[in-house]
C-alpha positions as CSV (number, residue, x, y, z in Angstrom):
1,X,0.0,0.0,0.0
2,X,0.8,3.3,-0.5
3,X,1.5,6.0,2.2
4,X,-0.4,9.1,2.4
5,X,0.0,12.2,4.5
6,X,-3.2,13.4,5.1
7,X,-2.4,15.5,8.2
8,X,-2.2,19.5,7.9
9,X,0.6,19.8,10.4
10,X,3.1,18.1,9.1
11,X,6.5,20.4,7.1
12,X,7.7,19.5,4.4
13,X,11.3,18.0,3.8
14,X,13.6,18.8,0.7
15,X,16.1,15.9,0.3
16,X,19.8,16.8,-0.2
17,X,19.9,16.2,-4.0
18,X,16.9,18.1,-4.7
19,X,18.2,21.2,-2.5
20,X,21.1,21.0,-4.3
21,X,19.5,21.2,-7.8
22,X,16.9,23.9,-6.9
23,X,20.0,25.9,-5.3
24,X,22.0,25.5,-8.6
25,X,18.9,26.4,-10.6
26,X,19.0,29.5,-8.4
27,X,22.4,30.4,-8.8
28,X,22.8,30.1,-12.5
29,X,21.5,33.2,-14.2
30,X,23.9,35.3,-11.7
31,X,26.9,32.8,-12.7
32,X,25.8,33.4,-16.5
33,X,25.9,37.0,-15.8
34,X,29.3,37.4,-14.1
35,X,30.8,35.1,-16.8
36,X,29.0,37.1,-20.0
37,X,30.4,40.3,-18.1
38,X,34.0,38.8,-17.7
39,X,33.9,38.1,-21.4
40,X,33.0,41.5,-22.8
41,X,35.7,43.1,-20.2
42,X,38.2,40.9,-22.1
43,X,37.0,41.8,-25.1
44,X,36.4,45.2,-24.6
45,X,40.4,44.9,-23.2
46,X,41.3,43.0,-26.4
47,X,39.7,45.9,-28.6
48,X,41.9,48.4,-26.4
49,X,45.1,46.1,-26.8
50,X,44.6,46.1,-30.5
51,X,44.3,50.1,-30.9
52,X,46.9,51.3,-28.2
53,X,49.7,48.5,-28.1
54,X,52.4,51.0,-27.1
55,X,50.8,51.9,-24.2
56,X,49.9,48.6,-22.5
57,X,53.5,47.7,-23.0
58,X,54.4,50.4,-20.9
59,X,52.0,49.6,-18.0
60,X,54.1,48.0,-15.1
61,X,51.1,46.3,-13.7
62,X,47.1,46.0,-14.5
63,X,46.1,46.9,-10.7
64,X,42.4,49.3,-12.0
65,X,43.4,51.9,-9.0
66,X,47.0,52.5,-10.8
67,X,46.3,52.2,-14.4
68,X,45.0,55.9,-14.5
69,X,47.8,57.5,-13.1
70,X,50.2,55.1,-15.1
71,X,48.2,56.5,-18.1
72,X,48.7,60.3,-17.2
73,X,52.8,59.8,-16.5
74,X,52.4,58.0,-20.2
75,X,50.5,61.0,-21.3
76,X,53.3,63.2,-19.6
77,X,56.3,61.4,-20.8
78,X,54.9,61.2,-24.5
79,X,54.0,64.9,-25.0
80,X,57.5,65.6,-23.6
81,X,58.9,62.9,-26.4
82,X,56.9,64.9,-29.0
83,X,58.0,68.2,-27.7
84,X,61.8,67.2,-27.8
85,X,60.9,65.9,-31.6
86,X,59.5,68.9,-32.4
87,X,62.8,71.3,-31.2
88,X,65.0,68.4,-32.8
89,X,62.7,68.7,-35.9
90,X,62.7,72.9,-36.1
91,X,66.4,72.9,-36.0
92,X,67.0,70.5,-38.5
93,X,64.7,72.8,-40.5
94,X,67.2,75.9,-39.3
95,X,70.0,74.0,-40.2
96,X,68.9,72.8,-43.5
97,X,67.8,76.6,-44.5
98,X,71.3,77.8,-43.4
99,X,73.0,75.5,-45.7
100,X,70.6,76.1,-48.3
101,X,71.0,80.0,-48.1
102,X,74.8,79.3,-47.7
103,X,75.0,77.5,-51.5
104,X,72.4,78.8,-53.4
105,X,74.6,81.7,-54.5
106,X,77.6,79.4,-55.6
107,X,75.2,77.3,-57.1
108,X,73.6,80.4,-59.0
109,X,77.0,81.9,-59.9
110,X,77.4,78.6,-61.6
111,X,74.4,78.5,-63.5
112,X,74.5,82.0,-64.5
113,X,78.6,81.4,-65.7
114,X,77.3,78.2,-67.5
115,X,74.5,79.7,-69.1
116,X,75.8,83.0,-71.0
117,X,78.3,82.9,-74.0
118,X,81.2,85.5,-72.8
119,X,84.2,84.5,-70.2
120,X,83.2,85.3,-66.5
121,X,85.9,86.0,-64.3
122,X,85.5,85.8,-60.2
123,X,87.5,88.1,-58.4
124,X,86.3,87.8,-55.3
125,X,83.3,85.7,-53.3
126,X,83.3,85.9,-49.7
127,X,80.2,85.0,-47.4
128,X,80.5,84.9,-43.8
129,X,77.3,83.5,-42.8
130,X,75.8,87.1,-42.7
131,X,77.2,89.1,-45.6
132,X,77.4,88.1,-49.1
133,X,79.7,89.6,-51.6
134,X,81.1,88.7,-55.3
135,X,83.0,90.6,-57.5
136,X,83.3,89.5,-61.1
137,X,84.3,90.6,-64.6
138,X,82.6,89.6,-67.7
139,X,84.9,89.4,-71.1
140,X,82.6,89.6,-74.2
141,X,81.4,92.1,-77.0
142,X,78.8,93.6,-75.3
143,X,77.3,92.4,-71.5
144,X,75.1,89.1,-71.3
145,X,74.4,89.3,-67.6
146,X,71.5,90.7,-66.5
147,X,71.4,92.7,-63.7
148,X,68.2,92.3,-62.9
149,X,67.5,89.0,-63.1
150,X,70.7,88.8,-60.9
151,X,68.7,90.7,-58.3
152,X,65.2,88.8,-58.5
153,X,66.8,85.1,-58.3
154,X,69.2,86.3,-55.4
155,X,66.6,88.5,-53.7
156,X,63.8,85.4,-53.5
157,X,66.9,84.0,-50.8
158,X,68.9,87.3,-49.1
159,X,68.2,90.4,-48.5
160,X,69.2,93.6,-49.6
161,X,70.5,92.5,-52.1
162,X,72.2,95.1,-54.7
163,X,73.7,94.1,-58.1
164,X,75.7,97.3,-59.7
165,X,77.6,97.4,-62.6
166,X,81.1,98.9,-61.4
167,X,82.7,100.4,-64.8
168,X,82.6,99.1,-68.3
169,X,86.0,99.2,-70.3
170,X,87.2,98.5,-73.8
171,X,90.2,95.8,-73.3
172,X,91.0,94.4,-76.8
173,X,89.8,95.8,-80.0
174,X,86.3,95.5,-79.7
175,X,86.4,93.0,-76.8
176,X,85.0,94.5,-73.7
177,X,85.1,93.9,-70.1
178,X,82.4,94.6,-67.4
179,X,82.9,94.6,-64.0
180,X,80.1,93.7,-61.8
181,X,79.5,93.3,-57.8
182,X,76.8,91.8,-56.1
183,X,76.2,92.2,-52.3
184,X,73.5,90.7,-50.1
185,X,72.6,89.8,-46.2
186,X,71.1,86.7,-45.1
């Protein structure tokens, strides 16, 4: 036969096993939760890894109550990187103008000797990093340099710049000679 409790009184009793089920029943969808949240942190973390590798590498430790201040002395130390670059760049820029304005006039006086038909003669060419000076004669029937595009090409680089035809002379029959000198400032 079968036992029945017909009495009102009497508690009901939950075995072990079936405690144990209805208590991991319970605790599931906040396991579930903690895990799904652990995931997207370590993907979200991932995502971060991915776009700023330079600056995990430089974290000394992954404590949550450090990283932001780690982060500001990485912040710190890269704008002074980028401000040292920057001084480093401009003088490189200095430098590479000074030599530029230091040749261009050699590099002219060639070009302009190259390019007309008469003898060119340099006297003198002195620049000491400031002044700019060249003296030269020019041997031909009548004067191929011109003075004034002497002055525009030389003017784009120095300043008061001054091209002046010193004195014009007969040397050889009909063979002329013209002396020139141009001066400029940097």
């Amino acid at each position: 036969m079968e036992r029945l409790n017909l009495s009102n009184g009497k508690v009901r009793v939950f075995k072990l096993k079936t405690f144990l089920i209805l208590l991991l029943f319970c605790l599931l969808p906040s396991l579930a939760l903690i895990f799904v949240s652990y995931q997207i942190r370590i993907l979200r973390v991932g995502e971060l890894l991915g776009k700023y590798p330079v600056i995990f590498n430089n974290l000394s430790d992954f404590n949550i109550g450090s990283i932001e201040n780690q982060i500001k002395n990485l912040q710190s130390s890269f704008q002074k990187k980028f401000t040292e670059i920057s001084k480093a760049n401009l003088e490189i820029k200095k430098q590479l103008l000074d030599i530029y304005k230091s040749n261009y006039f050699l590099n002219y006086f060639s070009e302009l000797c190259s390019s007309i038909p008469n003898k060119v003669f340099l006297k003198e060419m002195v620049y000491d990093g400031t002044r700019l000076r060249i003296e030269f004669y020019e041997y031909g029937l009548e004067t191929k340099v011109s003075t004034s595009t002497i002055y525009e090409r030389l003017s784009k680089v120095y300043q008061n710049v001054s091209v002046q035809l010193v004195e014009e002379k007969t040397f050889f029959s009909n063979t002329k000679y013209f002396h020139y000198v141009v001066e400029g400032m940097k």
